[in-house]
DORO-575351 format. One line per 3 residues: for each residue x, y, z of N, C-alpha, C. Coordinates in pm, whole numbers. Atoms other than C-alpha are relative to their C-alpha. Layout:
BEGIN
X,Y,Z,X,Y,Z,X,Y,Z ~ ...
//
This chain:
BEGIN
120,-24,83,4871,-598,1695,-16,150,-23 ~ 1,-115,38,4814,-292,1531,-166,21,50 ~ 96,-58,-54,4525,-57,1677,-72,49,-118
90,-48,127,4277,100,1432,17,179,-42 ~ -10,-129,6,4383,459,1512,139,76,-75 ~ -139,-80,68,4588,692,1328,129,59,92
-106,-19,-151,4940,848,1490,-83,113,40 ~ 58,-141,-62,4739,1147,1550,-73,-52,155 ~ 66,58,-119,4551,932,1810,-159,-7,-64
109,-25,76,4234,1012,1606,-19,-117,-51 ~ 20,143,115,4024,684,1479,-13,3,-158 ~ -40,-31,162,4054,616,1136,-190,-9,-49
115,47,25,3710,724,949,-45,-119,-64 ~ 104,140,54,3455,452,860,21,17,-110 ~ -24,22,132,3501,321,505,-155,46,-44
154,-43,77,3251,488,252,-83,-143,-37 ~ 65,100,-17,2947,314,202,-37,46,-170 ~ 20,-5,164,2921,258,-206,-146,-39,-47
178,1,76,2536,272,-382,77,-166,-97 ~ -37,114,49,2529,-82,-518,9,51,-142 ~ -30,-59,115,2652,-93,-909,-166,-69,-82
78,-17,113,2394,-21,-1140,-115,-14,88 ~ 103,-29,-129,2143,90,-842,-137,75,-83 ~ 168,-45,81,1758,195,-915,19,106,66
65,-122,-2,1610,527,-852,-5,-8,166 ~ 27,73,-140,1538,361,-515,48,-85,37 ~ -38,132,-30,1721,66,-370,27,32,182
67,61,-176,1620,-52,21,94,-132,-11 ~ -56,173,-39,1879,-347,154,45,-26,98 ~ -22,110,-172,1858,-564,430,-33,118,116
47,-113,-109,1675,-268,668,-85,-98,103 ~ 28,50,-136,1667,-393,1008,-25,86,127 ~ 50,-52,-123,1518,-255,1355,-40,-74,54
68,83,-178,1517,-427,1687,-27,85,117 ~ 51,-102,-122,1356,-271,2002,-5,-61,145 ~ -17,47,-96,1331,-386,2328,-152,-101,15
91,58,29,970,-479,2246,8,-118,-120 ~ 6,41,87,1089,-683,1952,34,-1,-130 ~ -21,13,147,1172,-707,1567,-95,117,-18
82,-142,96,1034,-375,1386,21,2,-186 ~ -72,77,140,1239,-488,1030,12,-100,-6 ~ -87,79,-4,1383,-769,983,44,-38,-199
-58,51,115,1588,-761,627,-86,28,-118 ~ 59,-53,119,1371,-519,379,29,45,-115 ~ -117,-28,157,1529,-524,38,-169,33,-83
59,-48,132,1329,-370,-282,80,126,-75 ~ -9,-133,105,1402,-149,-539,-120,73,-91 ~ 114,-62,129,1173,102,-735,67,119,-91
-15,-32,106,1193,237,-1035,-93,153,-11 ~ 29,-149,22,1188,619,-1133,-183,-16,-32 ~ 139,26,50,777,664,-1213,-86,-77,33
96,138,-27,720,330,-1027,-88,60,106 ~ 85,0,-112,433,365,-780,11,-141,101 ~ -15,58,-62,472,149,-507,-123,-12,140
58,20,-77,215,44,-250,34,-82,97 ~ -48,53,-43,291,-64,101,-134,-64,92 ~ 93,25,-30,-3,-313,244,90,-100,146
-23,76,-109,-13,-490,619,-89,24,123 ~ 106,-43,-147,-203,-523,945,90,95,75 ~ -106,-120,-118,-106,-213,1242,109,-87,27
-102,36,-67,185,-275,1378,113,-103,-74 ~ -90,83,75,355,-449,1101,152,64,-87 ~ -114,-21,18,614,-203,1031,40,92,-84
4,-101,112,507,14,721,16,150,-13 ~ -43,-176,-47,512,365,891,180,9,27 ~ -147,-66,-60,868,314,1045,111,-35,-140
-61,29,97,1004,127,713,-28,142,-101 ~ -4,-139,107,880,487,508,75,150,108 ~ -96,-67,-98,1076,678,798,139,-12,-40
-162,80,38,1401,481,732,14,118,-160 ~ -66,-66,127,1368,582,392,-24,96,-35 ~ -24,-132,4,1302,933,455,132,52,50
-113,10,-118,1579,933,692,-42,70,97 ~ 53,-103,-105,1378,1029,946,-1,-120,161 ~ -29,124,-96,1453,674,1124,114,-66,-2
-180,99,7,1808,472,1191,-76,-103,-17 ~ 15,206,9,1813,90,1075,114,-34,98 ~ -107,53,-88,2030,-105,1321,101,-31,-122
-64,68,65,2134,-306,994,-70,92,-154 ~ 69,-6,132,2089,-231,638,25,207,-72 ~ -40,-116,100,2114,49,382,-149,55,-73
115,-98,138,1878,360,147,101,56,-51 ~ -55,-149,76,2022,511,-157,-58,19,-73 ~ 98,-82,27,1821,722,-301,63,68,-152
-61,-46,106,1944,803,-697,124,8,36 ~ -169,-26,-10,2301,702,-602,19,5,100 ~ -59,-60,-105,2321,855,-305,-41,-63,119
13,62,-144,2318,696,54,-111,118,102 ~ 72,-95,-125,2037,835,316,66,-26,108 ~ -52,-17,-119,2161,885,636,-71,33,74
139,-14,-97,1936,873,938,53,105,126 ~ -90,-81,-52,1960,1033,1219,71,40,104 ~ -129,49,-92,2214,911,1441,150,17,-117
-178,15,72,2473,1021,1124,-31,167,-51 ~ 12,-120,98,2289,1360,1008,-61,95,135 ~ 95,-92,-107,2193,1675,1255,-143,60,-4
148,-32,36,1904,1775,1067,-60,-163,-80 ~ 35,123,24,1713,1416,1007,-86,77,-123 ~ 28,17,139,1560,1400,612,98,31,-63
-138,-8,79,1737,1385,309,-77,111,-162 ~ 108,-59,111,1658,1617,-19,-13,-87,-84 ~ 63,38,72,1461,1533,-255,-127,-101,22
116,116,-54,1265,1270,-55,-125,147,87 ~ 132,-75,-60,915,1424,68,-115,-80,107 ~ 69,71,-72,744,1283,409,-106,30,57
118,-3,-76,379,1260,474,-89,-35,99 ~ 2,73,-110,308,1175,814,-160,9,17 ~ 148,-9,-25,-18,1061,936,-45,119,119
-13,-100,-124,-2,1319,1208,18,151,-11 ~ -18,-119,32,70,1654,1015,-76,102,52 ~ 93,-141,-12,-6,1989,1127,79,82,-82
2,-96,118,-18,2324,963,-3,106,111 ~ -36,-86,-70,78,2655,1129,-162,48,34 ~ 65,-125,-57,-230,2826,1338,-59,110,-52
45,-128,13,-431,3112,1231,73,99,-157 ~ -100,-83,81,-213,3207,918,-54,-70,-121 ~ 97,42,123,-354,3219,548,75,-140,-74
-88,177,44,-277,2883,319,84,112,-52 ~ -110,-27,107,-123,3100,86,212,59,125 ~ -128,-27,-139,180,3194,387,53,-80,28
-66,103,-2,174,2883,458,68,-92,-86 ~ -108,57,64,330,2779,174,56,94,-84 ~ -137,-50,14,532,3043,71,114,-37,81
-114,-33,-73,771,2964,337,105,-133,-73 ~ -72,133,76,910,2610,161,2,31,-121 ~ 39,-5,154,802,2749,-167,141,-39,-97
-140,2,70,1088,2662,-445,-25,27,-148 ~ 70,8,86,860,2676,-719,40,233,-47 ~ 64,-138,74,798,3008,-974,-117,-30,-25
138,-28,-8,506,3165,-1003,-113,-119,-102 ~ 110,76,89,347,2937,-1307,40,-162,50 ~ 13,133,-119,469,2583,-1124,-50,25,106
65,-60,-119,314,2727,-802,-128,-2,3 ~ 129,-20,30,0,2798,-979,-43,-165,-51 ~ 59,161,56,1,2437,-1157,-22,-121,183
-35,111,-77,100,2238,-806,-163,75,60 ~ 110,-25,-87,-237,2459,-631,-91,-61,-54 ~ 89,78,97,-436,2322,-931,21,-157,19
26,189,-26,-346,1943,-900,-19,7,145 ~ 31,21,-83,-391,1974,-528,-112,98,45 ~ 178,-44,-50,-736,2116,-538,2,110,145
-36,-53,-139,-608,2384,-299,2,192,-94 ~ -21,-154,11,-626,2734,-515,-139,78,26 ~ 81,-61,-76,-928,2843,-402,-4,46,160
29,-8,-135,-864,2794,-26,109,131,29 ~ -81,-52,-17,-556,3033,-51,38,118,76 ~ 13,-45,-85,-709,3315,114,2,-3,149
92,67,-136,-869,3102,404,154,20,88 ~ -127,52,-84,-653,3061,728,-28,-135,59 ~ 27,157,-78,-596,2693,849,-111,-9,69
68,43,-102,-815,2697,1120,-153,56,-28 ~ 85,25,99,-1105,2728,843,-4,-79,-89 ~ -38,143,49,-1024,2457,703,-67,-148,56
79,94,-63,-1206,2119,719,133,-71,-10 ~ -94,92,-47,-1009,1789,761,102,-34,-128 ~ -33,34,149,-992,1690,387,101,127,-55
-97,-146,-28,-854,2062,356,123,15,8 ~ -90,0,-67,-610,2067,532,103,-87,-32 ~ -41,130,60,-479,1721,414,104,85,-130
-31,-66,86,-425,1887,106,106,124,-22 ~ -110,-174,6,-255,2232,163,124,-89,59 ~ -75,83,-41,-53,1936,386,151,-29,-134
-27,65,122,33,1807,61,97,109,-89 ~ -52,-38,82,128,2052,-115,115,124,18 ~ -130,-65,-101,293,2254,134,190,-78,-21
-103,83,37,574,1946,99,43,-16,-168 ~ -54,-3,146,564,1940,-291,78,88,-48 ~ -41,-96,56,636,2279,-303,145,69,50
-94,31,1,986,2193,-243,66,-88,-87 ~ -78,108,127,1028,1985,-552,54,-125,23 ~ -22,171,-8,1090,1634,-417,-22,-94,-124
24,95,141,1123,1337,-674,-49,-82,50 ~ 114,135,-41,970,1090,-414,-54,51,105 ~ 67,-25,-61,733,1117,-244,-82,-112,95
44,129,-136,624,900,95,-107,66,58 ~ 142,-45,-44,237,925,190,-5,-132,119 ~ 42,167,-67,155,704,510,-133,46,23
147,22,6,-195,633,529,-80,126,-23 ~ 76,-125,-16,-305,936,371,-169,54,18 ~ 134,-53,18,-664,906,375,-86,-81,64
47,4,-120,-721,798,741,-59,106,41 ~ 44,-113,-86,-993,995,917,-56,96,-115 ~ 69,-52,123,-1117,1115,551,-141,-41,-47
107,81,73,-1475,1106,454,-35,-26,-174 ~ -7,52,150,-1573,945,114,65,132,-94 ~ -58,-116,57,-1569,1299,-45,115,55,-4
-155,18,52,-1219,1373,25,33,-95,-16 ~ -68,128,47,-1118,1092,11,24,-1,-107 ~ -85,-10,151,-1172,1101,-366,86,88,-72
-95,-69,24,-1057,1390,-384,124,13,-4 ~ -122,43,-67,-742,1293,-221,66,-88,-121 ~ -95,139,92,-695,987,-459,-9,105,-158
-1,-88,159,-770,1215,-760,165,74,13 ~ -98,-53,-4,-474,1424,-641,165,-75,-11 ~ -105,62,-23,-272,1172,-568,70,-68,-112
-25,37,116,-304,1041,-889,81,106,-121 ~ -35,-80,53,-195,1352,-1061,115,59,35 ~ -139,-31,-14,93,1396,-859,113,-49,-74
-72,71,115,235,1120,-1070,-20,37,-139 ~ 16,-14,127,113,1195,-1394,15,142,-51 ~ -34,-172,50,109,1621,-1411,133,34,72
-193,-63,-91,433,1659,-1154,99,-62,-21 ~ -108,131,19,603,1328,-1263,93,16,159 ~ -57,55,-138,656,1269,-871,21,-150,28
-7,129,-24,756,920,-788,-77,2,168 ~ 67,65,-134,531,756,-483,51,-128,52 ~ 26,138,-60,496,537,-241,-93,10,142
113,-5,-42,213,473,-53,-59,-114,129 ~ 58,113,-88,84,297,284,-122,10,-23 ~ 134,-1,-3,-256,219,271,-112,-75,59
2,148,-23,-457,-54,433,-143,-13,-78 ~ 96,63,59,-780,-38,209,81,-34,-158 ~ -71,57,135,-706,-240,-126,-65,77,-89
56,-144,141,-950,19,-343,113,103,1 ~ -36,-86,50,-707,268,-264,154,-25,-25 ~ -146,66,41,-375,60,-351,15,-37,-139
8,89,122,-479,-177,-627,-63,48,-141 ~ 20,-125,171,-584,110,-932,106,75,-5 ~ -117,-102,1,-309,301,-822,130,-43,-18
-128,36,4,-22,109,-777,92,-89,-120 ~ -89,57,115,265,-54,-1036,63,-137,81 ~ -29,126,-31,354,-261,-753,-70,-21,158
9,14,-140,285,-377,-400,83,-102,91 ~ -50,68,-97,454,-452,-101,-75,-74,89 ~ 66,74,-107,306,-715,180,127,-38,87
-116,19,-167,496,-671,523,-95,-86,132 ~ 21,20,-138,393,-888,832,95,-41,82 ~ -125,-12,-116,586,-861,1152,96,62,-9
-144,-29,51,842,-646,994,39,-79,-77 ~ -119,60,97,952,-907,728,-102,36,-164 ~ 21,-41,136,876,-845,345,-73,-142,-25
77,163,30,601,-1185,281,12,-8,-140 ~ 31,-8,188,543,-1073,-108,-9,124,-62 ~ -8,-117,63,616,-836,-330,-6,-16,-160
86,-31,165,428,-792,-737,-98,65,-9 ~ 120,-84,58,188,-642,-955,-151,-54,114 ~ 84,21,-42,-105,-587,-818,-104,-109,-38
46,118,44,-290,-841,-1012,42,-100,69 ~ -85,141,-30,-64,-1098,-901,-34,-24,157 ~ 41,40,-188,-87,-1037,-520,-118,-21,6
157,85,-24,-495,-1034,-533,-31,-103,-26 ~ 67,133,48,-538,-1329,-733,135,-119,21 ~ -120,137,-99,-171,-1549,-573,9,54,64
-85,-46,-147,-140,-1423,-247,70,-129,37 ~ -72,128,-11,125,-1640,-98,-57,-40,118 ~ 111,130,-116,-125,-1756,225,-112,157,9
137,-20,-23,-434,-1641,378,69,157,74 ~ -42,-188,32,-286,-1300,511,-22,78,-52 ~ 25,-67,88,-208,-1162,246,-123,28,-104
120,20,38,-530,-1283,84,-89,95,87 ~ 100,-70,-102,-743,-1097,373,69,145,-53 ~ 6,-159,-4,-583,-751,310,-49,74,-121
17,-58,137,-696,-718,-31,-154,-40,-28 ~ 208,82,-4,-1074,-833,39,-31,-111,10 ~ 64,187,-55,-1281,-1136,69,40,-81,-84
-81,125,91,-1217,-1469,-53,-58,-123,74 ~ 26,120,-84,-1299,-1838,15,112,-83,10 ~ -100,64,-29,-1073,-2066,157,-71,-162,-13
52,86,56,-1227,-2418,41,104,-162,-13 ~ -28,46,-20,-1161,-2733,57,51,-98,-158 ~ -8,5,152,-959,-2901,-260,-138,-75,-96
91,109,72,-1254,-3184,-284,-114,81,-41 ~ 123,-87,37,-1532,-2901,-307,89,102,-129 ~ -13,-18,178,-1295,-2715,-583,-16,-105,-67
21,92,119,-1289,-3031,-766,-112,-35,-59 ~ 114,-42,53,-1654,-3024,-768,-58,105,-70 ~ -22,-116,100,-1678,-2680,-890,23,40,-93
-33,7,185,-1463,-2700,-1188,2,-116,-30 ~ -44,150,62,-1532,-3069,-1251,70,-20,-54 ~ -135,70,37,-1161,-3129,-1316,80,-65,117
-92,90,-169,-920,-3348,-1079,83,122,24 ~ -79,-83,-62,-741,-3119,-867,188,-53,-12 ~ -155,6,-10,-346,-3063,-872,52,23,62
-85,-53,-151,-225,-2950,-572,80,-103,76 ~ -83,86,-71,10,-3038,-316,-90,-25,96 ~ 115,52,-78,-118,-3232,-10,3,91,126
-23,-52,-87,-218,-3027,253,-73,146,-17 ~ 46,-126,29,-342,-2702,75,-125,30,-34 ~ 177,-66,-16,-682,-2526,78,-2,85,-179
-10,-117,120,-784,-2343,-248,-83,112,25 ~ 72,-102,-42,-849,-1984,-223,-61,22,-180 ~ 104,-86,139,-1111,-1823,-476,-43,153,85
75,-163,-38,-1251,-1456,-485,-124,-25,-40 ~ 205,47,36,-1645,-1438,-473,30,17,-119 ~ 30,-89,164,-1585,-1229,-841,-8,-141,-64
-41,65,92,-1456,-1551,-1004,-119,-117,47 ~ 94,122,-31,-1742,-1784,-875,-124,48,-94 ~ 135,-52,99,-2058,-1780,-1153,-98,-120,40
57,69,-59,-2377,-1913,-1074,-147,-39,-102 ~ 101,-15,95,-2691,-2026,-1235,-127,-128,101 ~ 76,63,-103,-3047,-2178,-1104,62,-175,-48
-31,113,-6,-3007,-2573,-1051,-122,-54,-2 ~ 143,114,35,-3282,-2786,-1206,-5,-100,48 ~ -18,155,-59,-3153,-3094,-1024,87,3,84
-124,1,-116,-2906,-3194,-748,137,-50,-54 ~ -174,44,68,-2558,-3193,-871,96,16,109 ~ -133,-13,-118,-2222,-3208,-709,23,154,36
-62,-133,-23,-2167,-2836,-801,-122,76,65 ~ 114,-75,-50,-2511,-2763,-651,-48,18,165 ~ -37,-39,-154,-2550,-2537,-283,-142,34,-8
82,-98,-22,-2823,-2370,-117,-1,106,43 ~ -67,-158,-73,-2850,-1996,-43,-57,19,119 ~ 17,-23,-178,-2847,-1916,320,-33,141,15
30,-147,-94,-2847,-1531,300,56,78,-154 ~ -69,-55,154,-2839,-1270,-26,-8,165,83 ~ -36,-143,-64,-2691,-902,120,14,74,-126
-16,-118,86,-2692,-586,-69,101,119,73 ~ -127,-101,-43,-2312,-405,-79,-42,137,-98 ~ -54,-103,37,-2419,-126,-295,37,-9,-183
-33,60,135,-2245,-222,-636,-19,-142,-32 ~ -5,165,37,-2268,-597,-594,-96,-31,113 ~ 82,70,-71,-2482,-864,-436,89,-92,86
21,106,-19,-2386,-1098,-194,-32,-121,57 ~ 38,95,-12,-2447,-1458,-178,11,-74,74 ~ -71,43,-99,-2377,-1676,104,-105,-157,-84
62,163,59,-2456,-2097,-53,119,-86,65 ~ -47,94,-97,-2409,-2377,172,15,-155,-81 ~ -2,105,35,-2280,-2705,72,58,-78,106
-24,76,-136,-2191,-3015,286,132,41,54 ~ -160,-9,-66,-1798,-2919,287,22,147,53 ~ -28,-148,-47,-1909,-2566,397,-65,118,-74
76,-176,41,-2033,-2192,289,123,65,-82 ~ -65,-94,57,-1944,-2024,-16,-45,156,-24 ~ 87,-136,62,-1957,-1646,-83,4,56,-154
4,-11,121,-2058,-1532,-405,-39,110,-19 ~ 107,-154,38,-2115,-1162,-577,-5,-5,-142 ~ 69,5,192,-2315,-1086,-858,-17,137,13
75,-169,-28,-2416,-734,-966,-143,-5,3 ~ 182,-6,-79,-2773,-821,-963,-28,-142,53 ~ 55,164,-45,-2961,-1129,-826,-171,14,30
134,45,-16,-3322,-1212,-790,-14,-131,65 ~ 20,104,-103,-3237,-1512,-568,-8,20,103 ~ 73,-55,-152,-3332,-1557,-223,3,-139,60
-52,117,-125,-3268,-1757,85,-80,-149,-64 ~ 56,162,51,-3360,-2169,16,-10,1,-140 ~ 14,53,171,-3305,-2129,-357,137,-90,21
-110,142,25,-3063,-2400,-497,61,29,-132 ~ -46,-90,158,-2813,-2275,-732,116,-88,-27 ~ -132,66,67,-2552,-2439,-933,119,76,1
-87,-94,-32,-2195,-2254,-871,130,-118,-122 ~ -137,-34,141,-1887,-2251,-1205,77,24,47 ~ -121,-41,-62,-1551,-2236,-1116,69,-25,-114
-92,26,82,-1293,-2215,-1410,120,-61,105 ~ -99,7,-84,-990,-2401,-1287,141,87,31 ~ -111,-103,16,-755,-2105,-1401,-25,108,160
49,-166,-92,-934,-1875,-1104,41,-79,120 ~ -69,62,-169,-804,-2135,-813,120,-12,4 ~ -151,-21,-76,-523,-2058,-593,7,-57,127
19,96,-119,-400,-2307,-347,119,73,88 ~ -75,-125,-160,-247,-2140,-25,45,-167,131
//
């Protein structure tokens, strides 16, 4: 039997690893991580598209920080492949300095040098000339602070110079994990304002962990849903809020009722179609309501009317259970008796 080594005695190198043909901007396949604690991947394929925004949604511990690692190359996969416009990432059990160019990683954990002005602090990555330099301080709401030194800086602040400290290396993608943990409302918008403009004035490609759905589902072109490490569903954002493929995914994107098919069939007085076995989910939005002059099938009573702020809502009890309902205004009130509308287009059976 022939050995694998050359006569030199030297093993023969590993066969190149080829970018699949006719590869996206982005292409992720079959990215696997096992630990001693368990599965961390198991088999994360997607591709995105130059400009695409990408959102990555899931409960802790489901895998979304170490899967935007991988494809910084700032993490090894046991199994599986990143190439990145063609080119293969390499993690870093294959590279001495772990990242790859062009990719840009925003860790939830960033610091910023000590006592030293912003503007210092990002000259030192700078790659930019002076009038891109001046545009990237302007979309990241950061040319005023330029004097300041870090440690004048509030949280939101800081975030920011974060931000742009990494841009100002010219990356084409850009990986944010949960950037706007530990942010109050005010940055916060600020944050999403920026973030938004990274795409549209820098033409940066994103991708984005997040776990509230306000700051995924305006922003994003697509979304990912990871639990346990495996990929559950991946579409437009539309599509995942209103078909999630079970109750999971349904919960990370806001409330919802989970209902029983015989109480939809009352609802939209049409016969139900489903398979046997399945619940239909609705979102309060798509439930409409009106007072009830008489006792009908589609008719509940209200148990409890809360005020979120922009919307009302409703909590109405019927025998097969409690629905929630929001309105933007209401003038009803506990023991009223309301009639509840369901188009059958707005039910999704899980």
């Amino acid at each position: 039997m022939r050995n694998s080594s050359c006569s030199s005695g030297q093993p023969k190198p590993a066969p190149a690893i080829i970018a699949p043909t006719g590869s996206s901007f982005l292409d992720v396949s079959g990215i696997s991580i096992e630990t001693e604690r368990g599965v961390v991947l198991h088999n994360i394929s997607f591709k995105q598209q130059e400009f695409q925004n990408i959102a990555i949604a899931g409960e802790t511990g489901s895998g979304k920080s170490t899967l935007l690692k991988v494809i910084a190359g700032l993490a090894q996969p046991d199994t599986g492949h990143v190439f990145f416009e063609g080119e293969l990432v390499e993690g870093p059990a294959e590279k001495l300095v772990p990242g790859h160019a062009g990719i840009a990683y925003l860790s939830q954990h960033f610091e910023l040098p000590k006592s030293l002005r912003v503007e210092q602090v990002l000259k030192y990555a700078n790659t930019l000339d002076a009038d891109e330099a001046e545009t990237l301080h302007e979309v990241c709401r950061i040319s005023h602070l330029l004097k300041r030194r870090t440690d004048q800086l509030s949280g939101g602040e800081k975030q920011r110079v974060a931000v742009a400290r990494l841009l100002s290396t010219s990356p084409k993608l850009f990986l944010l994990d949960e950037p706007f943990s530990n942010l109050d409302p005010v940055h916060k918008n600020i944050l999403k304002s920026v973030i938004q403009d990274i795409g549209e004035k820098l033409q940066i490609t994103c991708i984005m962990v997040s776990h509230d759905p306000l700051d995924s589902l305006p922003w994003a072109d697509a979304i990912l849903v990871i639990k346990d490490g495996s990929l559950l569903q991946q579409g437009a954002p539309e599509q995942i809020y209103r078909q999630p493929v079970n109750e999971y995914a349904a919960a990370l994107f806001g409330k919802y009722n989970l209902i029983s098919t015989a109480l939809a069939a009352k609802l939209t007085g049409a016969p139900v179609k489903a398979a046997e076995g399945k619940q239909a989910l609705i979102r309060p939005e798509s439930l409409k309501i009106a007072a009830a002059t008489k006792i009908k099938p589609n008719a509940g009573r209200v148990q409890k009317v809360s005020f979120h702020g922009s919307y009302y809502q409703i909590e109405i009890m019927f025998p097969e259970g409690t629905l929630m309902v929001t309105a933007g205004r209401s003038e009803v009130k506990a023991g009223d008796m309301l009639s509840v509308l369901l188009s059958p287009d707005e039910v999704w059976y899980v």
